[in-house]
C-alpha positions as CSV (number, residue, x, y, z in Angstrom):
1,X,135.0,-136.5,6.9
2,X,135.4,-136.0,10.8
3,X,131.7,-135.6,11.4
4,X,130.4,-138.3,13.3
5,X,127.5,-137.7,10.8
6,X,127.0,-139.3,7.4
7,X,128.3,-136.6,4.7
8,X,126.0,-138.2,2.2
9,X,122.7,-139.6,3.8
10,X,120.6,-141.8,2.3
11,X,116.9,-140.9,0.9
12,X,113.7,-142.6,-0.8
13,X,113.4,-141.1,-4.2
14,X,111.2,-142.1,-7.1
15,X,112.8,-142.5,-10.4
16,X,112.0,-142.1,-13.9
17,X,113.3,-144.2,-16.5
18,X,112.2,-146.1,-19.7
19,X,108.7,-144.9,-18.9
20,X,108.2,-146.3,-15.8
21,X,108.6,-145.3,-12.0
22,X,110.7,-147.2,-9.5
23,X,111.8,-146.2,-5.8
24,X,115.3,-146.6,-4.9
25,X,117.5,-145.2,-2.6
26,X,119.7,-142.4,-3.2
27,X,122.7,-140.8,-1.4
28,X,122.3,-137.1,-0.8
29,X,125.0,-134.5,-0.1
30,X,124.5,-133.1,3.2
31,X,124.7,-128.9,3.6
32,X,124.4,-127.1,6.8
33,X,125.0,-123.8,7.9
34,X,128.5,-123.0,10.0
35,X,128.3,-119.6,12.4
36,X,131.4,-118.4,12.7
37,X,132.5,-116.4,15.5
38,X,135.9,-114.6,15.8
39,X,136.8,-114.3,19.9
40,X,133.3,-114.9,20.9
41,X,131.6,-112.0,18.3
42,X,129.6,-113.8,15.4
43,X,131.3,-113.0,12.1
44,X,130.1,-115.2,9.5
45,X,127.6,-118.0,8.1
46,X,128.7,-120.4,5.8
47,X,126.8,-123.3,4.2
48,X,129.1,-126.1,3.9
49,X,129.3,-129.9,4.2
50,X,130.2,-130.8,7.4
51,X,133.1,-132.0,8.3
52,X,136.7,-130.5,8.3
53,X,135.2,-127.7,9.9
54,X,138.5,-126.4,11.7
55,X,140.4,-126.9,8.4
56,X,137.9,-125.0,6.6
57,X,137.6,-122.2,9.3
58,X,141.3,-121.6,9.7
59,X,141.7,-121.7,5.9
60,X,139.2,-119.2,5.4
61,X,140.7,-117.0,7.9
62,X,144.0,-117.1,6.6
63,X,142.3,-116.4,2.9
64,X,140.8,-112.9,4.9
65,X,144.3,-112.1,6.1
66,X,143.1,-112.5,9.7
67,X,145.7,-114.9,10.4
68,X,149.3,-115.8,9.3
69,X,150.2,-119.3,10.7
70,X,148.7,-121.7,13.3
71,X,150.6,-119.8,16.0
72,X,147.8,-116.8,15.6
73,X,145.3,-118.9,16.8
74,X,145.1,-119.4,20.4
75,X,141.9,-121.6,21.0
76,X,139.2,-123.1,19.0
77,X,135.9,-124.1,20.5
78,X,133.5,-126.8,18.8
79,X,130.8,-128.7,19.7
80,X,131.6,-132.4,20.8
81,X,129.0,-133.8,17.9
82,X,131.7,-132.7,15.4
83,X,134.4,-134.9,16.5
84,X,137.1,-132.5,15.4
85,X,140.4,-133.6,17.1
86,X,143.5,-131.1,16.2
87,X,147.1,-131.3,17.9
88,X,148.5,-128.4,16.3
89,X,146.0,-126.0,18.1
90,X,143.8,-126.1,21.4
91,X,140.7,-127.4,21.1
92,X,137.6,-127.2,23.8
93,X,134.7,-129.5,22.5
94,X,132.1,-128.9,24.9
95,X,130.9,-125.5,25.2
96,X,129.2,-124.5,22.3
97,X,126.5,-125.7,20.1
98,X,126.5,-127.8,17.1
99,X,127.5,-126.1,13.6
100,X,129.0,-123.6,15.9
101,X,132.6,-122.8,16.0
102,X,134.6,-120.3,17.6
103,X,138.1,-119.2,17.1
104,X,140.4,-117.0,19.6
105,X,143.4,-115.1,18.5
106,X,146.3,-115.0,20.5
107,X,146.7,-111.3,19.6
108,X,143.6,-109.1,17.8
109,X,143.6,-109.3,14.1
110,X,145.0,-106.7,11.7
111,X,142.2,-106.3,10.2
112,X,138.4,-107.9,10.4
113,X,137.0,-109.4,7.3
114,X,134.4,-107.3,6.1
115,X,132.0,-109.3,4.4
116,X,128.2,-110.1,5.1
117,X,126.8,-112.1,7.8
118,X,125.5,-114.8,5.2
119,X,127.6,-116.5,2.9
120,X,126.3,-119.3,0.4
121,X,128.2,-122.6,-0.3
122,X,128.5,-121.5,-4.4
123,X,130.3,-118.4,-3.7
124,X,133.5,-117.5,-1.7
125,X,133.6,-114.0,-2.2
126,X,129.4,-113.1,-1.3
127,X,129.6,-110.0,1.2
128,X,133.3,-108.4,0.1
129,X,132.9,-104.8,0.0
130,X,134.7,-104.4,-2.7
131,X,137.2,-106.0,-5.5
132,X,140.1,-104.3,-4.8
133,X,139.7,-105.0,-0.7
134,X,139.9,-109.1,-2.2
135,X,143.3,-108.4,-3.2
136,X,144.9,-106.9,-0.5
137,X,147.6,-108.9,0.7
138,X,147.9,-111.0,-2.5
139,X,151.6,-110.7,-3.7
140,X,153.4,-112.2,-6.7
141,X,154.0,-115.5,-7.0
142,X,157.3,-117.1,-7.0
143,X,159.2,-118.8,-9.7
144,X,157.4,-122.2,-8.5
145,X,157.9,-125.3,-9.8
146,X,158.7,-126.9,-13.3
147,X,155.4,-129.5,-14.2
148,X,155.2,-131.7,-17.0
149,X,152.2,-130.8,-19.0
150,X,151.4,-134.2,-20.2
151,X,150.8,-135.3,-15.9
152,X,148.2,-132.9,-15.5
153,X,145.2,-134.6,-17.2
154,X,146.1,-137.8,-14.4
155,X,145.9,-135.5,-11.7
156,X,142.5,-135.3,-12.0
157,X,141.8,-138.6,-12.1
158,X,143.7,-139.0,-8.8
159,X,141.2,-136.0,-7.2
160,X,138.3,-138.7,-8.3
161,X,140.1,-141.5,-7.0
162,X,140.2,-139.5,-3.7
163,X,136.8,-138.3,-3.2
164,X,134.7,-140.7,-1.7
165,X,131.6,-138.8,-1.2
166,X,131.4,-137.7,-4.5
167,X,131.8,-141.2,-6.3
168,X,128.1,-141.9,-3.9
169,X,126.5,-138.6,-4.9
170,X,128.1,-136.9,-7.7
171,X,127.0,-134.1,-5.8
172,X,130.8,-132.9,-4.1
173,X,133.2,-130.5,-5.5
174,X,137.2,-131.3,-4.7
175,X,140.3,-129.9,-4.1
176,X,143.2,-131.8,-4.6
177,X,147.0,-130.3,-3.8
178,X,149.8,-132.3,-5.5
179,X,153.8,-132.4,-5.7
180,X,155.4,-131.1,-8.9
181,X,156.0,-135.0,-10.1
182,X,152.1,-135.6,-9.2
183,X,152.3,-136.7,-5.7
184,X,148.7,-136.3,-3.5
185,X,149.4,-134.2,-0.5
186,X,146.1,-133.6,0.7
187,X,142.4,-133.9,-0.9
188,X,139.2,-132.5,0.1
189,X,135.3,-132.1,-0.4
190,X,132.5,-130.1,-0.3
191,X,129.3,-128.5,-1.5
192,X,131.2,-125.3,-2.2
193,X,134.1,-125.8,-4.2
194,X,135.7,-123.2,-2.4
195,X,135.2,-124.5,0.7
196,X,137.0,-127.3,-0.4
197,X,140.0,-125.1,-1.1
198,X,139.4,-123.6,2.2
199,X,139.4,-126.7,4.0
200,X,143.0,-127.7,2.0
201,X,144.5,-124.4,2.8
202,X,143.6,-125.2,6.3
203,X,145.1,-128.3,6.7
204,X,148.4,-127.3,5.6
205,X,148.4,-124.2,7.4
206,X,148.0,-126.6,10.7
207,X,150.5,-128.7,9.6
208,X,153.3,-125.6,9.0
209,X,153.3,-126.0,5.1
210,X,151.9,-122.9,3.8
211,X,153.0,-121.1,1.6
212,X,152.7,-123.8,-1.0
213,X,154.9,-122.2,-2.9
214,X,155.9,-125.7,-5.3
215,X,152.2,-127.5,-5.4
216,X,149.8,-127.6,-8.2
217,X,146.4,-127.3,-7.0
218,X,144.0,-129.1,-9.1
219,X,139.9,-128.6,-8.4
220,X,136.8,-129.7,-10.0
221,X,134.5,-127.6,-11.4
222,X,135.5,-124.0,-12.7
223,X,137.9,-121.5,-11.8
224,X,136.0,-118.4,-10.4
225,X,137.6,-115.5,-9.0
226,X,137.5,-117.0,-5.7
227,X,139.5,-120.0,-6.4
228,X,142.4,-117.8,-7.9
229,X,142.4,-115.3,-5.0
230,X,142.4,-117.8,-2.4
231,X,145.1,-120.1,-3.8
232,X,147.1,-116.8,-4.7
233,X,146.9,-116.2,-1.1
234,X,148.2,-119.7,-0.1
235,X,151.1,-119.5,-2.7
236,X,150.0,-122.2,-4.9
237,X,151.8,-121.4,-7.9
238,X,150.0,-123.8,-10.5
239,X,146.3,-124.2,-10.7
240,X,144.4,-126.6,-12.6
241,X,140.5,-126.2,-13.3
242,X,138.2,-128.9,-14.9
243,X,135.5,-126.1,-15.8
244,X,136.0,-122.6,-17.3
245,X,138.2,-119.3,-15.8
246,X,136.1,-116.6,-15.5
247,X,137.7,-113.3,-17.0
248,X,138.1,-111.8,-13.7
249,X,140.3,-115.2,-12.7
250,X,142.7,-114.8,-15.2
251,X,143.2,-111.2,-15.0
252,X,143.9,-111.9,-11.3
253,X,146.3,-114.8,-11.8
254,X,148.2,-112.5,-14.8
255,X,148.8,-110.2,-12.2
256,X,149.9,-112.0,-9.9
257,X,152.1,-114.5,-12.1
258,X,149.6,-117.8,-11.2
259,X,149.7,-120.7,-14.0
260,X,146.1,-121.3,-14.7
261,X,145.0,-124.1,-16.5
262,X,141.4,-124.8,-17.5
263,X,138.8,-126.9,-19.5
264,X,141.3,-129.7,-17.6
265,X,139.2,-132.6,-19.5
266,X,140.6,-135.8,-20.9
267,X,144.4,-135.3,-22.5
268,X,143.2,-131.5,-23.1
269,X,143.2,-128.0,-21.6
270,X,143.9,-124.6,-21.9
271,X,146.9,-122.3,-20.4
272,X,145.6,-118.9,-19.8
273,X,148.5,-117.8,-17.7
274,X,152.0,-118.4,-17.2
275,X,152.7,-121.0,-19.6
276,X,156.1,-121.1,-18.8
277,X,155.9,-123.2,-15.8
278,X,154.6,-126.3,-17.8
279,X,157.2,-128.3,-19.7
């Protein structure tokens, strides 16, 4: 995490166990509340973990539509306490408050998310007006890559391997983006397992790389709606859940030709859409 903040503070607690009670301490997964504002106008609260915040905020954006690339963005302003550093973009770190940050375009957006002013860290989609506004701008997916179906159940264990947080609270949801042959490229947390996609997305956008177009995008947890539509919109053809699809998630990555895998658990899972990517 960038936060100059523990993500995962520790507490007194009183446990239970064998009949008796103890106090020990216990890590904690930190959520606050990010306002978003879009050229100075608030347009958003999200309960996150904190750190990452740019990732997560540019991530988000681009899952709205509101911006294409990096080059969209002209500035981003964030408190100093976040300790948020990013070359690919301008960043002013001392003139707003903390869990504050505000983005300016370089031009004004196509079109303005229209969602409610509150959304919670469980769901990525809370506000949307409606289903069919969530999948505008969503196009096919490409061919993609070719994946062995017998790497996929390690891939998971490298998400694990990758989340510190989580290994001190079991409390953190990951999102893990991988090479075709099972190479990490970039892993994140957070209390909101879209978030965590959010913050991924992000980070390759800043770094030039999106569409992922021949990644396989591996989360914990299941495989809402949200997750599909948002790594739809980042062109991450092959998607990997270790919870359940919800119906609406693979009706949305049939459409849209994603390979979604779920119930990702030991040397098991299920294909619900384009199987032929796995080999």
């Amino acid at each position: 995490m960038s936060r100059t903040r523990p993500a995962a503070p520790e507490l007194r607690v009183k446990r239970w166990a064998a009949g008796k009670w103890s106090e020990s301490p216990d890590a904690v997964v930190m959520e606050e509340p990010l306002q978003l504002l879009l050229d100075g106008e608030p347009l958003s609260v999200v309960m996150r973990t904190p750190g990452n915040d740019i990732e997560l905020t540019i991530g988000l954006l681009y899952a709205e539509g509101v911006i294409q690339s990096a080059k969209d963005v002209k500035a981003v302003r964030i408190s100093a306490e976040a300790g948020e550093r990013e070359s690919a973009i301008d960043v002013d770190s001392s003139v707003v408050e903390s869990n504050v940050i505000d983005v300016h375009l370089a031009r004004p957006p196509d079109r303005r998310p229209e969602r409610s002013m509150l959304a919670s860290s469980a769901c990525g989609v809370c506000g949307a007006v409606m289903i069919e506004d969530l999948r505008r701008g969503l196009s096919p997916l490409g061919e993609g890559p070719r994946v062995q179906a017998s790497l996929l159940p390690g891939l998971v264990d490298a998400l694990r391997a990758g989340q510190g947080v989580f290994e001190r609270t079991g409390g953190l949801h990951g999102a893990g983006l991988f090479t075709a042959a099972g190479e990490l490229l970039c892993v994140r947390e957070d209390v909101g397992r879209h978030n965590a996609l959010d913050k991924v997305a992000g980070r390759r956008l800043l770094d030039g790389k999106l569409p992922a177009s021949e990644s396989v995008l591996v989360v914990s947890g299941r495989a809402g709606y949200e997750i599909v539509q948002k790594s739809i919109a980042a062109g991450m053809p092959v998607l990997a859940a270790v919870g359940a699809p919800s119906s609406l998630a693979v009706a949305l990555a049939r459409e849209f030709h994603q390979t979604l895998v779920g119930f990702l658990r030991g040397d098991r899972f299920n294909v619900y859409s384009a199987p032929e990517r796995l080999t």
